[in-house]
PDBQT receptor file of N, H, CA, C and O in Angstrom, charges set to zero:
ATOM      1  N   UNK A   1      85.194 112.298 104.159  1.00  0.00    +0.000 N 
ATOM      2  CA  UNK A   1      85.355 111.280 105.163  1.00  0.00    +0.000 C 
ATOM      3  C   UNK A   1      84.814 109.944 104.644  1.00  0.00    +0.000 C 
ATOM      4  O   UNK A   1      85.426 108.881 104.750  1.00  0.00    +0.000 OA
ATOM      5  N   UNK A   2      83.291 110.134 103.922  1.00  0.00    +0.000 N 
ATOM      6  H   UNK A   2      82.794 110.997 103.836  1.00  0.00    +0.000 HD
ATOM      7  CA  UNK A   2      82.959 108.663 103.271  1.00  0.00    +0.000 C 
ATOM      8  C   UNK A   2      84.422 108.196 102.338  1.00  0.00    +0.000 C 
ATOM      9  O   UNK A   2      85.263 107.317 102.530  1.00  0.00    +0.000 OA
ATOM     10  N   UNK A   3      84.307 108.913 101.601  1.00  0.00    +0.000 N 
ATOM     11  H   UNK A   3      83.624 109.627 101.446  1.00  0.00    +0.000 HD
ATOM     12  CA  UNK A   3      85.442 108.801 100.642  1.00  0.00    +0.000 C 
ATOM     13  C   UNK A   3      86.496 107.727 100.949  1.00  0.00    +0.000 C 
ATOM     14  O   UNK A   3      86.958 106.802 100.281  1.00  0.00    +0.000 OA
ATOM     15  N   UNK A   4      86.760 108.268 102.456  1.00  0.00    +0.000 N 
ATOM     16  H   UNK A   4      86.385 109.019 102.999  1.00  0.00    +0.000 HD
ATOM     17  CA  UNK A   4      88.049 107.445 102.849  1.00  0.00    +0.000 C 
ATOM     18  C   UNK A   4      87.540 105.864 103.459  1.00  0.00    +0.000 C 
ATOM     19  O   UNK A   4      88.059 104.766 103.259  1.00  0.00    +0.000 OA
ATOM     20  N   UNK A   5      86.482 106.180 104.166  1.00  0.00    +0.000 N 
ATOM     21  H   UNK A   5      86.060 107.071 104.328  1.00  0.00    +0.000 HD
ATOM     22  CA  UNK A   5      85.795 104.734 104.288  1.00  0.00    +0.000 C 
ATOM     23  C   UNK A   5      85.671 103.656 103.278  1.00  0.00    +0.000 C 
ATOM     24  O   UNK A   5      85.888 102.463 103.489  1.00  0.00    +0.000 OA
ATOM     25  N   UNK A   6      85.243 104.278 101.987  1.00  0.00    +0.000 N 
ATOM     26  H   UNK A   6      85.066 105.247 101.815  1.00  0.00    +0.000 HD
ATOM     27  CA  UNK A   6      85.058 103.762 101.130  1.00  0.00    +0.000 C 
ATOM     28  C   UNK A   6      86.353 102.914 100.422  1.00  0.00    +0.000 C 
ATOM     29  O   UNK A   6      86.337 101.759  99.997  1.00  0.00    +0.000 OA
ATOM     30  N   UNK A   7      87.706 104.079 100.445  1.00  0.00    +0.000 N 
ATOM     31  H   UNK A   7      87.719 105.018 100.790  1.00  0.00    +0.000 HD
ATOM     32  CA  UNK A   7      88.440 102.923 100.088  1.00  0.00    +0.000 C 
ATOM     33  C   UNK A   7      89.194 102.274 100.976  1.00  0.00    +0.000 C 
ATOM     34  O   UNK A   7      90.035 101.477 100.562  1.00  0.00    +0.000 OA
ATOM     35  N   UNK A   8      89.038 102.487 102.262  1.00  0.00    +0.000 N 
ATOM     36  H   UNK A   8      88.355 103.134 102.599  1.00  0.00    +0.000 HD
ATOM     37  CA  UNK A   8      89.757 101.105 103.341  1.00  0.00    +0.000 C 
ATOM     38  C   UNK A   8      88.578  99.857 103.199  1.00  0.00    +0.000 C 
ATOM     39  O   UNK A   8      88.924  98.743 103.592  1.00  0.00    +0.000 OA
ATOM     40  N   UNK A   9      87.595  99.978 102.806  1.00  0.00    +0.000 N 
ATOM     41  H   UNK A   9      87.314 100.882 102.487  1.00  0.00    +0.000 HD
ATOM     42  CA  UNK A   9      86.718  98.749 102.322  1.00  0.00    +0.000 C 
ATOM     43  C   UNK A   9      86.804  98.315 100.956  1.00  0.00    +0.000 C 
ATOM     44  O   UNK A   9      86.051  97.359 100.767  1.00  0.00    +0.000 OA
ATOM     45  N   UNK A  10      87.350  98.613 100.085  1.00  0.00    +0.000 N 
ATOM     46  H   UNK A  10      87.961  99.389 100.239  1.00  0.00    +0.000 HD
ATOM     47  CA  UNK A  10      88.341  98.109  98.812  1.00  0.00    +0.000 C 
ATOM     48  C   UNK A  10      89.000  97.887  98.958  1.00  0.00    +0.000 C 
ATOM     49  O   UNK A  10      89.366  96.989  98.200  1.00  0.00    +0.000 OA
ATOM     50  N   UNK A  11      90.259  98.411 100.264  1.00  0.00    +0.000 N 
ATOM     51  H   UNK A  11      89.962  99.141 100.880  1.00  0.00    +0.000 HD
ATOM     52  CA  UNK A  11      91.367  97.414 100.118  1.00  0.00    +0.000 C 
ATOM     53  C   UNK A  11      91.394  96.234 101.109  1.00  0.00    +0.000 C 
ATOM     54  O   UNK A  11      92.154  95.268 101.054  1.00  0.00    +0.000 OA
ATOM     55  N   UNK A  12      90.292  96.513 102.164  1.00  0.00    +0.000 N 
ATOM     56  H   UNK A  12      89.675  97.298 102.209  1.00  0.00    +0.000 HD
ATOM     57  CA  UNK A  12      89.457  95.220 102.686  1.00  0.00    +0.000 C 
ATOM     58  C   UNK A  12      89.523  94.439 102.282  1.00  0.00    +0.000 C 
ATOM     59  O   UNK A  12      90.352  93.623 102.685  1.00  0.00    +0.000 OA
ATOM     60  N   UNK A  13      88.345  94.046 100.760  1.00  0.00    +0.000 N 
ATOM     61  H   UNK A  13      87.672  94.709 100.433  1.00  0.00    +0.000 HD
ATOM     62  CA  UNK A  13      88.162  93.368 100.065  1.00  0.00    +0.000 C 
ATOM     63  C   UNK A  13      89.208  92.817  98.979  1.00  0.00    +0.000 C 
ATOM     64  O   UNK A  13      88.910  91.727  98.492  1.00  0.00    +0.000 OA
ATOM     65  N   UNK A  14      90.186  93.316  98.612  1.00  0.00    +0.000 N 
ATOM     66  H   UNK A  14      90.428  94.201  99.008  1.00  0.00    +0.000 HD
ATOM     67  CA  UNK A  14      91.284  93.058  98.055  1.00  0.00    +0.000 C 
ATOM     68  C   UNK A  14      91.941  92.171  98.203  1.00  0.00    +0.000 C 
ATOM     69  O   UNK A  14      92.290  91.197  97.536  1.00  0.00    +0.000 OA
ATOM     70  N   UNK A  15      92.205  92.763  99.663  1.00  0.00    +0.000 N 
ATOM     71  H   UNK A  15      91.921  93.554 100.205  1.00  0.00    +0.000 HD
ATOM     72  CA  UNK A  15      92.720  92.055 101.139  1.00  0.00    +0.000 C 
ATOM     73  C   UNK A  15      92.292  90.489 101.271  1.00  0.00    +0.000 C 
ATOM     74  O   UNK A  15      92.971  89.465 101.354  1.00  0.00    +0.000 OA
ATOM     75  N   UNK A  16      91.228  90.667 101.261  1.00  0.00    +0.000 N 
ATOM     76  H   UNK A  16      90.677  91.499 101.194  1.00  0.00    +0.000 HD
ATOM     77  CA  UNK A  16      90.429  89.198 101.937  1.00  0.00    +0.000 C 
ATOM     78  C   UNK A  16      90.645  88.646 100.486  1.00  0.00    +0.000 C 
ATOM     79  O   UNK A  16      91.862  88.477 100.428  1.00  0.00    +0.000 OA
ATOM     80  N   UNK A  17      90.160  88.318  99.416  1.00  0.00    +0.000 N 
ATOM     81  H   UNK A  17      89.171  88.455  99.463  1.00  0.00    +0.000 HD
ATOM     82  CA  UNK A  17      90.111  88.222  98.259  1.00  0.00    +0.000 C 
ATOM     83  C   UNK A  17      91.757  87.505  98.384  1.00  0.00    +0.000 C 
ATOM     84  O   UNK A  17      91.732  86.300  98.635  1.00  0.00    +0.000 OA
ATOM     85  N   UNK A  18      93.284  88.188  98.220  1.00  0.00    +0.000 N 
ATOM     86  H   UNK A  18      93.304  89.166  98.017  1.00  0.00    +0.000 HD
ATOM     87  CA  UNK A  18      94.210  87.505  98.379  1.00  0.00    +0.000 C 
ATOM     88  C   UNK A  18      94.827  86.931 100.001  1.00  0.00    +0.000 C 
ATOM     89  O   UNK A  18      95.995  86.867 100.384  1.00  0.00    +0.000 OA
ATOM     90  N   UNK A  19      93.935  86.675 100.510  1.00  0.00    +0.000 N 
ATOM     91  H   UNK A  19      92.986  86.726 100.199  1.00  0.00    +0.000 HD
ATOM     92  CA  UNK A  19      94.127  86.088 101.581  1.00  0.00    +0.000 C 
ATOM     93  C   UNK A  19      94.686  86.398 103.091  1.00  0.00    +0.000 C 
ATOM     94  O   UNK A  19      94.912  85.649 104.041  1.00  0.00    +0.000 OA
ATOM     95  N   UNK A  20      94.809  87.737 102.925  1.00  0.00    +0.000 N 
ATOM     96  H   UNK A  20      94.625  88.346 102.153  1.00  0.00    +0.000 HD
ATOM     97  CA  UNK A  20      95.735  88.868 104.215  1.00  0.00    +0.000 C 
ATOM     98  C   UNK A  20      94.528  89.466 105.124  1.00  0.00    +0.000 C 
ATOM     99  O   UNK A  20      94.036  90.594 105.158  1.00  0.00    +0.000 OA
ATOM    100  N   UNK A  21      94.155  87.932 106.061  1.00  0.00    +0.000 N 
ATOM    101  H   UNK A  21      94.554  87.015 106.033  1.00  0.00    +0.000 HD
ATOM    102  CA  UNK A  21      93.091  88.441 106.526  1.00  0.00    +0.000 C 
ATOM    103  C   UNK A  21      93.368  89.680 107.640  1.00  0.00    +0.000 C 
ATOM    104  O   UNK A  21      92.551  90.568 107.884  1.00  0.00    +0.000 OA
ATOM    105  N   UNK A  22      94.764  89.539 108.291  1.00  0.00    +0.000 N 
ATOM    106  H   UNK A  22      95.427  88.817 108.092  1.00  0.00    +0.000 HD
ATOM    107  CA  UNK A  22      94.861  90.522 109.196  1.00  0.00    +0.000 C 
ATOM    108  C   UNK A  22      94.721  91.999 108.804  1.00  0.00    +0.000 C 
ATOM    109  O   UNK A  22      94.125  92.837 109.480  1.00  0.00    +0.000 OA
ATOM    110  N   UNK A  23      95.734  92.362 106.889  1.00  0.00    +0.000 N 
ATOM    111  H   UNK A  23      96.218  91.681 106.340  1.00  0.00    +0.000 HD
ATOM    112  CA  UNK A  23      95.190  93.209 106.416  1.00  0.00    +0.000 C 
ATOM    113  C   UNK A  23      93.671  94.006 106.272  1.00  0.00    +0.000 C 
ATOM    114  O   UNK A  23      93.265  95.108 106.641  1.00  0.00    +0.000 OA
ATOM    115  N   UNK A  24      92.954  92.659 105.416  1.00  0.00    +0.000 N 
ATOM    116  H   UNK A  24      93.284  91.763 105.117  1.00  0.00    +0.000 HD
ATOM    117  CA  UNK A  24      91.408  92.735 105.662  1.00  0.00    +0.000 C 
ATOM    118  C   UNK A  24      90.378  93.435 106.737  1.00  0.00    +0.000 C 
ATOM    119  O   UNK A  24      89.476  94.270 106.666  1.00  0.00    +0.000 OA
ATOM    120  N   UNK A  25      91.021  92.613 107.816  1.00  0.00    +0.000 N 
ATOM    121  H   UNK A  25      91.753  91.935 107.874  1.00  0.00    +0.000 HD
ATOM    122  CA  UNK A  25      90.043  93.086 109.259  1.00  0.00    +0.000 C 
ATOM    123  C   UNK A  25      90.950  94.559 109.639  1.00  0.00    +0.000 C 
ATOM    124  O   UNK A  25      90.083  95.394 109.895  1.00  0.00    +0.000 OA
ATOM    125  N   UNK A  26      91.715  94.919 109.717  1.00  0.00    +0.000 N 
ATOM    126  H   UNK A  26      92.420  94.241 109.509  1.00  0.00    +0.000 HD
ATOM    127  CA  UNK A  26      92.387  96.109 109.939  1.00  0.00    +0.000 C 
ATOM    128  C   UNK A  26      91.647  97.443 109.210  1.00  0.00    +0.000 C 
ATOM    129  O   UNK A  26      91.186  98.506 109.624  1.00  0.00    +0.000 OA
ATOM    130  N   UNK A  27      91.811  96.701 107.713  1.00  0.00    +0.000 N 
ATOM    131  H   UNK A  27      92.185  95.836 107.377  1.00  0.00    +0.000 HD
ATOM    132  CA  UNK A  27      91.343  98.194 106.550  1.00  0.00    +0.000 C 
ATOM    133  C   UNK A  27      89.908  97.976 106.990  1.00  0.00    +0.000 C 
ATOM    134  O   UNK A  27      89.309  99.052 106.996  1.00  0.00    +0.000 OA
ATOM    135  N   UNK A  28      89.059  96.830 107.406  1.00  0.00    +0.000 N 
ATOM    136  H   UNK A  28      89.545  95.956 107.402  1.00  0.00    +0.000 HD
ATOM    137  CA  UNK A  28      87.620  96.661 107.653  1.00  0.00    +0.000 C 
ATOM    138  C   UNK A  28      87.206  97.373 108.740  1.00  0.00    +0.000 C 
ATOM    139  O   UNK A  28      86.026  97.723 108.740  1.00  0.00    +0.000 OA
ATOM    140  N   UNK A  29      87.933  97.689 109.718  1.00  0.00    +0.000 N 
ATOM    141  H   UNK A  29      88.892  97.405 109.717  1.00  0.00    +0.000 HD
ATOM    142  CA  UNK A  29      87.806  98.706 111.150  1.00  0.00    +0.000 C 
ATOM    143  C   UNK A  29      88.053  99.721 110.990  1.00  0.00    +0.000 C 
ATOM    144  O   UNK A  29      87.371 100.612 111.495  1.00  0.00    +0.000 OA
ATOM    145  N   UNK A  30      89.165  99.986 110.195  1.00  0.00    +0.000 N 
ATOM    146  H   UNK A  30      89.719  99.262 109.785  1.00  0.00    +0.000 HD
ATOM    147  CA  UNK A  30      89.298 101.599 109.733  1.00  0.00    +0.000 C 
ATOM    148  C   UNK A  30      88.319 102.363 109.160  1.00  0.00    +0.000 C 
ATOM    149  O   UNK A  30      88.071 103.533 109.450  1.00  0.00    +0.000 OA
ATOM    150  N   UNK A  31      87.598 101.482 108.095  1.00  0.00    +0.000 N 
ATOM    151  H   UNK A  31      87.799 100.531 107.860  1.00  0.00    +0.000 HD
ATOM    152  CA  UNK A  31      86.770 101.967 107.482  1.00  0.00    +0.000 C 
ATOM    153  C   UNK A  31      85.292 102.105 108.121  1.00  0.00    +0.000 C 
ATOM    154  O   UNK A  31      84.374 102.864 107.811  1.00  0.00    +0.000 OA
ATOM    155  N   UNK A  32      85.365 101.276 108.953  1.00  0.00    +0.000 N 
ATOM    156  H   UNK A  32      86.111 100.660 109.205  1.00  0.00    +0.000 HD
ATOM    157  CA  UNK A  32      83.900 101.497 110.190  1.00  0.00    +0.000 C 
ATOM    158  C   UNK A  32      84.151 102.336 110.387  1.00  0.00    +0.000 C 
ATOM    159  O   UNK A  32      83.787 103.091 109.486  1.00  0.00    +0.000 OA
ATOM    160  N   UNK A  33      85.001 103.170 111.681  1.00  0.00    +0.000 N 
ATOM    161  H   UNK A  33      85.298 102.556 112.413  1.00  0.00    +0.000 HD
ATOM    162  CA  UNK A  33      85.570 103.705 112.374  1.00  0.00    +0.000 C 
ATOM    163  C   UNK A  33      85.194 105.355 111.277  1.00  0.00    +0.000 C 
ATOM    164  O   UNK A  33      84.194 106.006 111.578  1.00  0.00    +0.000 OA
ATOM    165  N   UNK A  34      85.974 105.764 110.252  1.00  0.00    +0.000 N 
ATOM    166  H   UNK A  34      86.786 105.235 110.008  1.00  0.00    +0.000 HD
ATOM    167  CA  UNK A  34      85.541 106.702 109.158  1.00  0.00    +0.000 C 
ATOM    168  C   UNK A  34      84.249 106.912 108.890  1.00  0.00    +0.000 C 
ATOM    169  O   UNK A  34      83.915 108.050 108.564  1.00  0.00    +0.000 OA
ATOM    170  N   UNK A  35      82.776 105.349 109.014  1.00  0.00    +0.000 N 
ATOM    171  H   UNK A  35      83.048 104.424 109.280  1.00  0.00    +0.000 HD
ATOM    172  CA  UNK A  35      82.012 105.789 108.767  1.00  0.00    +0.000 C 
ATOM    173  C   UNK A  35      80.873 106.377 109.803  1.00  0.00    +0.000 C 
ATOM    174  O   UNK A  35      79.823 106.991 109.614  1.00  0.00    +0.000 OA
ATOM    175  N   UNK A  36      81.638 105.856 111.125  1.00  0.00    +0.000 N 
ATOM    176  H   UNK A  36      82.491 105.358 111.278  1.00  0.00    +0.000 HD
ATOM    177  CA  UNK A  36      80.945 106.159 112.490  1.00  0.00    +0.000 C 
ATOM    178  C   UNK A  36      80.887 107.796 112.617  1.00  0.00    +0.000 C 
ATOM    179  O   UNK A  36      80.003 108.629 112.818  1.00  0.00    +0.000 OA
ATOM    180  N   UNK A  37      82.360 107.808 112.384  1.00  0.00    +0.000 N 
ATOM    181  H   UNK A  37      83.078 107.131 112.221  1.00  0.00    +0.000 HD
ATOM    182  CA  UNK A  37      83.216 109.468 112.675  1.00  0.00    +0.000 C 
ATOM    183  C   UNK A  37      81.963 110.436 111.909  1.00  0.00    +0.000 C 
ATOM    184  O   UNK A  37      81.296 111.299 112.480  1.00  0.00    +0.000 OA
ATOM    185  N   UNK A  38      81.824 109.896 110.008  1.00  0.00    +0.000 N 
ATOM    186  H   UNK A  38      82.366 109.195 109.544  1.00  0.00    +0.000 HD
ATOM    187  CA  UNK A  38      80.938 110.716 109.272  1.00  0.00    +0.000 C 
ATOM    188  C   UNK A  38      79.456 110.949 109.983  1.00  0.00    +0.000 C 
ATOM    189  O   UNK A  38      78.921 112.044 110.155  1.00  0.00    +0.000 OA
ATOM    190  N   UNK A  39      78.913 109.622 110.362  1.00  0.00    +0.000 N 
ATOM    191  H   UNK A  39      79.348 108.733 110.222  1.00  0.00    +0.000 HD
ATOM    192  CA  UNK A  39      77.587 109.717 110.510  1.00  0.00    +0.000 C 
ATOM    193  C   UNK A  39      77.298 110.784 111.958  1.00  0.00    +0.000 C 
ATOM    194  O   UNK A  39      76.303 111.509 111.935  1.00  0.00    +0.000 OA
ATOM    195  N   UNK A  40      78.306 110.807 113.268  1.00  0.00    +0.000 N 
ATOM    196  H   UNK A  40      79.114 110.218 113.287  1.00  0.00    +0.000 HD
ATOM    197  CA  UNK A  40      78.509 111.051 113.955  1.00  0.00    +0.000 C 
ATOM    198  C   UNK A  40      78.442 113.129 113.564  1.00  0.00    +0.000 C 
ATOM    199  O   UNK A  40      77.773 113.984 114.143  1.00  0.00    +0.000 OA
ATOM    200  N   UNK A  41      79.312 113.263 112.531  1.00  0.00    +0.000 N 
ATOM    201  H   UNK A  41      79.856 112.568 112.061  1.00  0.00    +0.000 HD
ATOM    202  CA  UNK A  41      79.461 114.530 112.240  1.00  0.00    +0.000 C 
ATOM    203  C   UNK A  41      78.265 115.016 111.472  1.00  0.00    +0.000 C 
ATOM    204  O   UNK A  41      77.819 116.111 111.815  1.00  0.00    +0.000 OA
ATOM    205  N   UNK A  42      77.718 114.428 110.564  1.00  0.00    +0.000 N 
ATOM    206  H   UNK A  42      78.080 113.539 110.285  1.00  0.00    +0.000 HD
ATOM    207  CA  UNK A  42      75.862 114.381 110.450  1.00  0.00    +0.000 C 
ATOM    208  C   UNK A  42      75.032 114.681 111.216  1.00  0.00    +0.000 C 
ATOM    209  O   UNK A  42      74.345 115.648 110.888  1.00  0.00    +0.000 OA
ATOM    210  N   UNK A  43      74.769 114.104 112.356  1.00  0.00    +0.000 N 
ATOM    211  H   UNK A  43      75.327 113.318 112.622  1.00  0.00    +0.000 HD
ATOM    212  CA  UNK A  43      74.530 113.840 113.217  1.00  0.00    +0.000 C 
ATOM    213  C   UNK A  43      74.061 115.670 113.873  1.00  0.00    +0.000 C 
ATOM    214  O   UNK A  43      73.011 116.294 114.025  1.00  0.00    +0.000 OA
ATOM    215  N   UNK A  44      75.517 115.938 114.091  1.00  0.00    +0.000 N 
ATOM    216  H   UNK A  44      76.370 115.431 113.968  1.00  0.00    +0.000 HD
ATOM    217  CA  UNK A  44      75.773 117.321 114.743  1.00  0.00    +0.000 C 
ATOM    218  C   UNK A  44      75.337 118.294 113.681  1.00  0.00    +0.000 C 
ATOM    219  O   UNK A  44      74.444 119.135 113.787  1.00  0.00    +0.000 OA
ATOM    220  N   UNK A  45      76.036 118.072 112.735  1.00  0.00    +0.000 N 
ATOM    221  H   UNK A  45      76.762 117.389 112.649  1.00  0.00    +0.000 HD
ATOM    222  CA  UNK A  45      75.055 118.946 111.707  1.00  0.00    +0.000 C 
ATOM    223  C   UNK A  45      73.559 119.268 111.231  1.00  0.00    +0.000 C 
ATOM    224  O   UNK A  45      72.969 120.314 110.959  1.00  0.00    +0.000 OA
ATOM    225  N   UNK A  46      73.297 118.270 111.243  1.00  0.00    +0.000 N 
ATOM    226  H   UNK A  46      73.777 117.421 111.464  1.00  0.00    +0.000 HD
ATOM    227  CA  UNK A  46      71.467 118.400 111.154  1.00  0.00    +0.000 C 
ATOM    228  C   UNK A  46      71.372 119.343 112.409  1.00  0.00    +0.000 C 
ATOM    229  O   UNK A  46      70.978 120.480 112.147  1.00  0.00    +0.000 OA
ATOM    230  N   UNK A  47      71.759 118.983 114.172  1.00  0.00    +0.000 N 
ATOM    231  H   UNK A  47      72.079 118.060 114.385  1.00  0.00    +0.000 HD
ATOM    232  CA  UNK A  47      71.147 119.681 115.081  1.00  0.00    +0.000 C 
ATOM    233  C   UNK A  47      71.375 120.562 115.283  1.00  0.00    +0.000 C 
ATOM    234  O   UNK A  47      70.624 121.154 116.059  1.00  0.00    +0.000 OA
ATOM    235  N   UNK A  48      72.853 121.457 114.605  1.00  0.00    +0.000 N 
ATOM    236  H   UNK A  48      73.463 120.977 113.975  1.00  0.00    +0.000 HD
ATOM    237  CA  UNK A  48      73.478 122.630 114.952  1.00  0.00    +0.000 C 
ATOM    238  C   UNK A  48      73.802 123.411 113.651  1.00  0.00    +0.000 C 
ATOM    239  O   UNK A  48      74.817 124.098 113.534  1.00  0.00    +0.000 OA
ATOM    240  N   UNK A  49      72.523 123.199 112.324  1.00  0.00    +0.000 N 
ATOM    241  H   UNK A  49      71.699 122.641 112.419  1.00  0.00    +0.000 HD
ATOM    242  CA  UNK A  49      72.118 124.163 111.482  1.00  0.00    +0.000 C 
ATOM    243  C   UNK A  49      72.496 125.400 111.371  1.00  0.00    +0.000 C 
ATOM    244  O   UNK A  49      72.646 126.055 112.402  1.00  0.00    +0.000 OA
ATOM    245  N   UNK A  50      72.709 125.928 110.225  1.00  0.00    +0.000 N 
ATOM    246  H   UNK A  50      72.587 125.395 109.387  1.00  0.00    +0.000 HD
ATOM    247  CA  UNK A  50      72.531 127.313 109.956  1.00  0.00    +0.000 C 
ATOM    248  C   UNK A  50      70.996 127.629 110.137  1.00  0.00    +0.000 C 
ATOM    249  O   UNK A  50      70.017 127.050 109.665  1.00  0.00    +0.000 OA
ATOM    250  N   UNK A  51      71.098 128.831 111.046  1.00  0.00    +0.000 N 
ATOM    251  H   UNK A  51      71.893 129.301 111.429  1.00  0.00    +0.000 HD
ATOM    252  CA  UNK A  51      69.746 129.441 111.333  1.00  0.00    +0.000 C 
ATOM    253  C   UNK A  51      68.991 130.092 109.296  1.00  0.00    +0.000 C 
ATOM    254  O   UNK A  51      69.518 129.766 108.232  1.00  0.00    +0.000 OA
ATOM    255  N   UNK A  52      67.969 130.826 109.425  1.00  0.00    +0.000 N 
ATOM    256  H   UNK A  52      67.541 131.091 110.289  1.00  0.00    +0.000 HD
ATOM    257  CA  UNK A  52      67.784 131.386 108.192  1.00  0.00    +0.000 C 
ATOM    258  C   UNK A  52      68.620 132.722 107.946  1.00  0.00    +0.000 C 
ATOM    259  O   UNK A  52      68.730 133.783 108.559  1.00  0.00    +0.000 OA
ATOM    260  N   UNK A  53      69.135 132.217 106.821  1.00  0.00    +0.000 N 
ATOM    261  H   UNK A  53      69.045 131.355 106.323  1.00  0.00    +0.000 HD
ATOM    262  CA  UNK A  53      69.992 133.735 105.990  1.00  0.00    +0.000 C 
ATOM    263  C   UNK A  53      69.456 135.006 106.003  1.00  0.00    +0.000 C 
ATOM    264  O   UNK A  53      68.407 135.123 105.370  1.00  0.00    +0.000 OA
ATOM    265  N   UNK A  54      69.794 135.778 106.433  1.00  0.00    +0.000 N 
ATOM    266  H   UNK A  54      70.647 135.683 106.947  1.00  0.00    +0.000 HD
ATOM    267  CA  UNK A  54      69.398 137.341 106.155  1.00  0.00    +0.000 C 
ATOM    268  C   UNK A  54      70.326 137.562 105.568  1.00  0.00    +0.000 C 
ATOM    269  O   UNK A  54      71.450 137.061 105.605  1.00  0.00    +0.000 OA
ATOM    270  N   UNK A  55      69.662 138.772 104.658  1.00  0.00    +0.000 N 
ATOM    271  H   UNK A  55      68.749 139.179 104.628  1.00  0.00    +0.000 HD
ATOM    272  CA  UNK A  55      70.450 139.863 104.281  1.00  0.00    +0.000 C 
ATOM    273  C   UNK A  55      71.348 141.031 104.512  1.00  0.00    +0.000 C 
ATOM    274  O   UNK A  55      71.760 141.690 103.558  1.00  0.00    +0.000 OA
TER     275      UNK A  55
């Protein structure tokens, strides 16, 4: 999921860089949006752990 955040904020920057700001702010929300989703799914994970492994 970072992954994908990561490159809608490269082509963000790409974006802005040749001047397509609507591009820019678009791939720039997407890529929030991906990193909300991740931290969000973190989030749940830390609180809803695997208990300890038995055998």
């Amino acid at each position: 999921m970072l992954h994908w955040a990561l490159i809608f904020f490269i082509v963000a920057l790409v974006a802005a860089v040749l001047g397509l700001r609507g591009v820019a702010g678009l791939s720039a929300e997407i890529g929030y949006m991906f990193v909300v989703v991740a931290v969000i799914f973190l989030v749940i994970a830390v609180f809803t752990g695997r208990g300890p492994v038995t055998p």
